[in-house]
PAGUFI-409244 format. One record per residue: residue number from 0; residue in one letter; x, y, z of N, C-alpha, C, O in turn. Coordinates in Angstrom, 1 decimal, decimal comma. Layout:
BEGIN
+-----+------+--------+--------+--------+--------+--------+--------+--------+--------+--------+--------+--------+--------+
: pos : code :    n_u :    n_v :    n_w :   ca_u :   ca_v :   ca_w :    c_u :    c_v :    c_w :    o_u :    o_v :    o_w :
+-----+------+--------+--------+--------+--------+--------+--------+--------+--------+--------+--------+--------+--------+
: NUM :    A :      X :      Y :      Z :      X :      Y :      Z :      X :      Y :      Z :      X :      Y :      Z :
...
+-----+------+--------+--------+--------+--------+--------+--------+--------+--------+--------+--------+--------+--------+
REM end
This chain:
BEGIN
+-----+------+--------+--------+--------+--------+--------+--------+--------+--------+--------+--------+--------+--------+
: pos : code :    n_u :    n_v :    n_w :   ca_u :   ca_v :   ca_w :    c_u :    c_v :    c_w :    o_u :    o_v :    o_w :
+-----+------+--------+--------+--------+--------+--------+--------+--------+--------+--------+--------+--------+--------+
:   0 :    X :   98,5 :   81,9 :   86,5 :   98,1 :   83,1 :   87,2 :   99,3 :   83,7 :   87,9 :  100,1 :   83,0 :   88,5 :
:   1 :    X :   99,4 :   85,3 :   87,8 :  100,5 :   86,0 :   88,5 :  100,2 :   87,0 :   89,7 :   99,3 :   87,7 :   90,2 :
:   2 :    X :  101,1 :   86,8 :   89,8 :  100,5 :   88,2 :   91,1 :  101,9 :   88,9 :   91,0 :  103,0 :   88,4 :   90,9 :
:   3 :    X :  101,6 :   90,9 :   90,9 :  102,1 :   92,0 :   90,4 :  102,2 :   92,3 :   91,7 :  101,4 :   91,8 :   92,5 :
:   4 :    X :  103,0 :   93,2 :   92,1 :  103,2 :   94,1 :   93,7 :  104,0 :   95,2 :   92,7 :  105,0 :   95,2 :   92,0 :
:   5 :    X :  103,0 :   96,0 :   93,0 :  103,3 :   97,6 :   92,0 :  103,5 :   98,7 :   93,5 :  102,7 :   99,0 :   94,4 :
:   6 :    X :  104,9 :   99,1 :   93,2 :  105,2 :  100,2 :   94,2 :  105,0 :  101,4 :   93,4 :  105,4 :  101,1 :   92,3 :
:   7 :    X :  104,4 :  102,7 :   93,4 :  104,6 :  104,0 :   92,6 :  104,9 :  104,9 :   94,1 :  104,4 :  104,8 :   95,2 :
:   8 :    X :  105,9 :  106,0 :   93,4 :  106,5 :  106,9 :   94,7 :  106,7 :  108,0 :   94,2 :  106,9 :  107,7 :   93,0 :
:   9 :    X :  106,7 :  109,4 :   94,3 :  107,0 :  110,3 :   94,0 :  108,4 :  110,4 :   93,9 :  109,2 :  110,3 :   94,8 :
:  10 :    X :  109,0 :  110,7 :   92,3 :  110,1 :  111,0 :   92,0 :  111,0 :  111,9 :   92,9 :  110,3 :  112,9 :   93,2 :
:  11 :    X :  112,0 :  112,1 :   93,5 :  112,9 :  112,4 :   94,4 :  112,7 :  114,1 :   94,2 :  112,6 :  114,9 :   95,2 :
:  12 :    X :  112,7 :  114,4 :   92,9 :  112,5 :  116,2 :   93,0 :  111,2 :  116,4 :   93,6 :  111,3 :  117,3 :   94,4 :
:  13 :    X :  109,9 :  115,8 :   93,5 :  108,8 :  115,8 :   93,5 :  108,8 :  116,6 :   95,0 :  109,3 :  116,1 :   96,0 :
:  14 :    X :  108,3 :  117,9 :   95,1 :  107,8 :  118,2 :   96,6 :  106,5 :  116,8 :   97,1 :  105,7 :  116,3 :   96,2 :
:  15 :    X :  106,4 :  116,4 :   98,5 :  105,5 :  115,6 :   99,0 :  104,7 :  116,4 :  100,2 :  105,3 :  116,5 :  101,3 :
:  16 :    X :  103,7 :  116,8 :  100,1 :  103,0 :  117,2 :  101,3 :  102,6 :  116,2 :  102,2 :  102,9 :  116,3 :  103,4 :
:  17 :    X :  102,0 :  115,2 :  101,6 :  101,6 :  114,2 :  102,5 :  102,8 :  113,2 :  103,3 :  102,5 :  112,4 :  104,2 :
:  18 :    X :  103,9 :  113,4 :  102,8 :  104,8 :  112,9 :  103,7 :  105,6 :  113,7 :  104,3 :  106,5 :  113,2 :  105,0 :
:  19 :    X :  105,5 :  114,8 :  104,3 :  106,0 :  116,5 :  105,4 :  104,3 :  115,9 :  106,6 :  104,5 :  115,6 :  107,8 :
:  20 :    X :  103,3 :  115,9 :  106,2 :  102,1 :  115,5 :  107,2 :  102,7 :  114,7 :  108,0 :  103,2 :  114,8 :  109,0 :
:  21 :    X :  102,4 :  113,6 :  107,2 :  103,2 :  112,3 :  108,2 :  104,3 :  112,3 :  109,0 :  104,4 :  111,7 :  110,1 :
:  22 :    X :  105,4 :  113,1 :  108,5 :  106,2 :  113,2 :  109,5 :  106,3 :  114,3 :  110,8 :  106,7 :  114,3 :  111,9 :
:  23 :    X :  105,6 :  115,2 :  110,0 :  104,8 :  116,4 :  111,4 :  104,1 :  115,4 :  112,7 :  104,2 :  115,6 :  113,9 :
:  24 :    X :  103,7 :  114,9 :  112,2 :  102,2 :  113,8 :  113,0 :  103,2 :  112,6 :  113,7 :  103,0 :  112,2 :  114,8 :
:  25 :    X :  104,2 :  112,2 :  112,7 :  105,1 :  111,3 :  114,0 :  105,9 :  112,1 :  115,2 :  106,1 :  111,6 :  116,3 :
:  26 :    X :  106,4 :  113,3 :  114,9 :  107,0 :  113,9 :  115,9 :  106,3 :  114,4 :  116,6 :  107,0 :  114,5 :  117,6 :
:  27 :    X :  104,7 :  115,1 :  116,7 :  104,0 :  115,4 :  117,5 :  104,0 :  113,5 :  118,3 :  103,7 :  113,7 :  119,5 :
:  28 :    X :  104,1 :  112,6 :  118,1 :  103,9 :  111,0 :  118,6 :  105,0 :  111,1 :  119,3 :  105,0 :  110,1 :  120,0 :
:  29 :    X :  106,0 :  111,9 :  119,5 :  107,5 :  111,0 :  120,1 :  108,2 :  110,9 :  119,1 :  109,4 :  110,7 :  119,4 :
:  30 :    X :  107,9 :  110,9 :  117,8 :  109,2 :  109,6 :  117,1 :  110,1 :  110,9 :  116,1 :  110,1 :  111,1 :  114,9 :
:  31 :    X :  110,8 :  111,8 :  117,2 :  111,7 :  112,8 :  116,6 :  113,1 :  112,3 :  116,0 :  114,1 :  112,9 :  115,5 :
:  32 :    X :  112,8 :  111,1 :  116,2 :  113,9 :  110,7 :  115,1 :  114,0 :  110,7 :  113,7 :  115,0 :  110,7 :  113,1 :
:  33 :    X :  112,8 :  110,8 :  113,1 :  112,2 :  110,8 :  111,9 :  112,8 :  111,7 :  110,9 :  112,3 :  112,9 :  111,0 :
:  34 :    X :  113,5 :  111,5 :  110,2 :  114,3 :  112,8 :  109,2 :  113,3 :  113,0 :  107,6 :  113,4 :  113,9 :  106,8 :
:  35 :    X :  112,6 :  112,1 :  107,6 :  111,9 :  112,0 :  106,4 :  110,8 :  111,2 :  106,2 :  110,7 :  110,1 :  106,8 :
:  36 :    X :  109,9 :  111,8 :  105,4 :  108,8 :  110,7 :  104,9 :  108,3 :  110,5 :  103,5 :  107,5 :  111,3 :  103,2 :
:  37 :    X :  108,7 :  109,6 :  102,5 :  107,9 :  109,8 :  101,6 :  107,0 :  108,6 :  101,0 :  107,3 :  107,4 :  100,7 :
:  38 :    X :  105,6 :  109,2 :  100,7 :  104,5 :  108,5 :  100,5 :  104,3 :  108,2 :   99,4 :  104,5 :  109,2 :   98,6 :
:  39 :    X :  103,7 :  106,6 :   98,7 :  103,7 :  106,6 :   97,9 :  101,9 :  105,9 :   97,6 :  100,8 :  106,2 :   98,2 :
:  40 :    X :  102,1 :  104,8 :   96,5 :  100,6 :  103,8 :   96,5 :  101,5 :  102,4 :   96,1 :  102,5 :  102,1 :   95,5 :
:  41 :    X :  100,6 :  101,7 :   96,7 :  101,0 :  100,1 :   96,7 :   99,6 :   99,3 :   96,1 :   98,4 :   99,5 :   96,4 :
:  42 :    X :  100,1 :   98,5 :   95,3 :   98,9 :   97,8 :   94,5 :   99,4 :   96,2 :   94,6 :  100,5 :   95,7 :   94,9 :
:  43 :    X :   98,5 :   95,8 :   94,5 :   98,9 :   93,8 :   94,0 :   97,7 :   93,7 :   93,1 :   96,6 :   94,3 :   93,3 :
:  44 :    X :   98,1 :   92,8 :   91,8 :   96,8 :   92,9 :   90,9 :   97,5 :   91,6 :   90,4 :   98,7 :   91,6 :   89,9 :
:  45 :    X :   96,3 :   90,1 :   90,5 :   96,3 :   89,2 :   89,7 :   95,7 :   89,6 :   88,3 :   94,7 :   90,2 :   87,9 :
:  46 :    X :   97,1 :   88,4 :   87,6 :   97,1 :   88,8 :   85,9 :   97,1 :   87,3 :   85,7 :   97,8 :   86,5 :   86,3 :
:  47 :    X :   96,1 :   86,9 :   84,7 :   96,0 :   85,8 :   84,3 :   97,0 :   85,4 :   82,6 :   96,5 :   85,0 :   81,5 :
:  48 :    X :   97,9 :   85,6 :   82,8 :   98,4 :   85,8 :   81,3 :   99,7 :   84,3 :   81,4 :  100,3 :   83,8 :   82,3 :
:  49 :    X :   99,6 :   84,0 :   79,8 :  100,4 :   82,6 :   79,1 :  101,4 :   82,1 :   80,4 :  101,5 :   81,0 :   80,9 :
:  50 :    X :  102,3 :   83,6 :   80,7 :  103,7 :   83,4 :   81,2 :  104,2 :   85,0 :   81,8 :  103,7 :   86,1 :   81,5 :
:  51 :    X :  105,1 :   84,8 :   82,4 :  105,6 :   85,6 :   83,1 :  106,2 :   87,0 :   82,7 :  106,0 :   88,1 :   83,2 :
:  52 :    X :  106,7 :   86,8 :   81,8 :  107,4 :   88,0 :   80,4 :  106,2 :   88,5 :   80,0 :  106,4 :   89,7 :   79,9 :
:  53 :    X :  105,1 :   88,3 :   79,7 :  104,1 :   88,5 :   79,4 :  103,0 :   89,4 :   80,5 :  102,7 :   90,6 :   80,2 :
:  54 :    X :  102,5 :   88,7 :   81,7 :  102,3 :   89,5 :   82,6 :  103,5 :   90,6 :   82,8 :  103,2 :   91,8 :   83,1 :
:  55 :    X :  104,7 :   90,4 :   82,8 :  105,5 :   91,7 :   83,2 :  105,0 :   92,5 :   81,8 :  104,1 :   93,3 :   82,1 :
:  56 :    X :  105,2 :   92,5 :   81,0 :  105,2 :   93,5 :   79,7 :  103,8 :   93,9 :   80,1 :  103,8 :   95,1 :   80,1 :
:  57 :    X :  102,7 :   93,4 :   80,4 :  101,4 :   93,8 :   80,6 :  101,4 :   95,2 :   81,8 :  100,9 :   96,3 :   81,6 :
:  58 :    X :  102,1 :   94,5 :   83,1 :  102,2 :   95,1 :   84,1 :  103,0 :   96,7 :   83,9 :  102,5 :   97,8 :   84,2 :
:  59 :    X :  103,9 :   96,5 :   83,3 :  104,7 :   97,8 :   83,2 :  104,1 :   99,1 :   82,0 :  104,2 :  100,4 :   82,1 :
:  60 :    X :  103,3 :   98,1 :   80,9 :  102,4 :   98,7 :   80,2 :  100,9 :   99,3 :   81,2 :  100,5 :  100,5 :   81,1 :
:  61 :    X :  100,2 :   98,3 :   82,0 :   98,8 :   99,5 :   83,4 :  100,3 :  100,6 :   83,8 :  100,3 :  101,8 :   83,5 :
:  62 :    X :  101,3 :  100,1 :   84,4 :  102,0 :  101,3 :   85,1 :  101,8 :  102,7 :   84,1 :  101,0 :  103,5 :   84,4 :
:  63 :    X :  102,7 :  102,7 :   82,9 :  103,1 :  103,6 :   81,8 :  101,8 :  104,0 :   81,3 :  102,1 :  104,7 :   80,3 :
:  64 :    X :  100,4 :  104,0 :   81,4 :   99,9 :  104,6 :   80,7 :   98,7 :  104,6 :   81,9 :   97,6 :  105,1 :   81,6 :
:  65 :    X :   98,8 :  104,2 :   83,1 :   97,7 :  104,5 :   84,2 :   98,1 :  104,7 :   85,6 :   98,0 :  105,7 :   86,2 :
:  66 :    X :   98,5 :  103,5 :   86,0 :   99,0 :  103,5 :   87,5 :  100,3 :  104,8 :   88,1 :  100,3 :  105,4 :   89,2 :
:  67 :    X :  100,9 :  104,8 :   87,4 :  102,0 :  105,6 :   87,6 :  101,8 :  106,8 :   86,4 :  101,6 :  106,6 :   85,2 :
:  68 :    X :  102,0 :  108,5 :   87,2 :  101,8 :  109,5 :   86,5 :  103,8 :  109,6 :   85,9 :  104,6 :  109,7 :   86,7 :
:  69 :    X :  104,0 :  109,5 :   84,8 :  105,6 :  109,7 :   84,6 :  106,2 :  110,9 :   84,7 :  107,4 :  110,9 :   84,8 :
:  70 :    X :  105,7 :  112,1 :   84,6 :  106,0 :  113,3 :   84,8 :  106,7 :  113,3 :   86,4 :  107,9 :  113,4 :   86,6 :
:  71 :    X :  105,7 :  113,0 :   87,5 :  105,8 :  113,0 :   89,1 :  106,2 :  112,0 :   89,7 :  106,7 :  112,0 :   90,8 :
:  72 :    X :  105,9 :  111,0 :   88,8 :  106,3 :  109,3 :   89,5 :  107,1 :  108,3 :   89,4 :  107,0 :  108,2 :   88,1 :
:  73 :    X :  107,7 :  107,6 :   89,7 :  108,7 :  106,7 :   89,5 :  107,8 :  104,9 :   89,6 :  107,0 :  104,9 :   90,6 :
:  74 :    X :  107,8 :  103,9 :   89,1 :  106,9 :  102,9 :   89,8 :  107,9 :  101,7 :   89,5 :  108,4 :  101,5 :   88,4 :
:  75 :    X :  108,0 :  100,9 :   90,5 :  108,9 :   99,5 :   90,0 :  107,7 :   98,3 :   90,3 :  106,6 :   98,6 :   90,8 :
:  76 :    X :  108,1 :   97,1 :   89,9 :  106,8 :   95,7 :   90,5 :  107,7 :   94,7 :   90,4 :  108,7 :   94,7 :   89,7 :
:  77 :    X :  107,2 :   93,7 :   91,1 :  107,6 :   92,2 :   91,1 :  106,4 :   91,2 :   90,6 :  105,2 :   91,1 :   90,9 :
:  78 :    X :  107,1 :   90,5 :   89,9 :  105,7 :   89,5 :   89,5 :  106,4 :   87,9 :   90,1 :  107,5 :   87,4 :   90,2 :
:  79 :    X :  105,4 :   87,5 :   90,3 :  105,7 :   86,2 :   91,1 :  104,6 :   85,5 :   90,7 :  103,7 :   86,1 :   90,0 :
:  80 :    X :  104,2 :   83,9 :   91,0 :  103,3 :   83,0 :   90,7 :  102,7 :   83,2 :   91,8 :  103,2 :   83,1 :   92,9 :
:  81 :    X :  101,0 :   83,6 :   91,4 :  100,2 :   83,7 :   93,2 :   99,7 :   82,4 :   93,4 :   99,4 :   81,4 :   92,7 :
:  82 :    X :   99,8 :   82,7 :   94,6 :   99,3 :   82,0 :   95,6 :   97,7 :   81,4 :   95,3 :   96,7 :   82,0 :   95,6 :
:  83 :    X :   97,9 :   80,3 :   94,9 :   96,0 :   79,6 :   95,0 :   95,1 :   79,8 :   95,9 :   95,2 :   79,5 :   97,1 :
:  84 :    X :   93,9 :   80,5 :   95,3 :   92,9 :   80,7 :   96,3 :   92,0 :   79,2 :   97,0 :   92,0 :   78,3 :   96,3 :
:  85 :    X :   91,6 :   79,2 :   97,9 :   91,1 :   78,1 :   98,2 :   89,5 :   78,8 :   98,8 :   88,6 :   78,0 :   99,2 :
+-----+------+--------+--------+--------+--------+--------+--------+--------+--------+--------+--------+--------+--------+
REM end
């Protein structure tokens, strides 16, 4: 069993409204330090597959054809051995 941590972010050209929000909303807080925000989605998804090479090819294949739009989006992940549920 694996466990995936899927980052997806809006590609750097990408205008972001919701992170111009966010950063409006921290400086109305105080925190005028803030020069930027950009928002993205974060995922963890156990993959039950043979081996690791395997779950990755799996994982980057949900990215490339669901999780991540390629036009707008950029997405990296890490696969690691999860953690046993008890």
């Amino acid at each position: 069993m694996f466990l995936a941590r899927v980052y997806v972010t809006l590609k750097p050209t990408v205008n972001d409204p919701q992170g111009l929000t966010i950063k409006g909303a921290l400086h109305s807080l105080g925190f005028a330090a803030v020069e930027s925000v950009r928002a993205g989605k974060y995922m963890e998804i156990r993959i039950d597959a043979a081996d690791r090479g395997t779950a990755e090819s799996q994982v980057r294949e949900m990215c490339s054809k669901l999780l991540a739009n390629p036009v707008i989006e950029d997405f990296r992940f890490e696969v690691e051995d999860a953690p046993v549920r008890t």
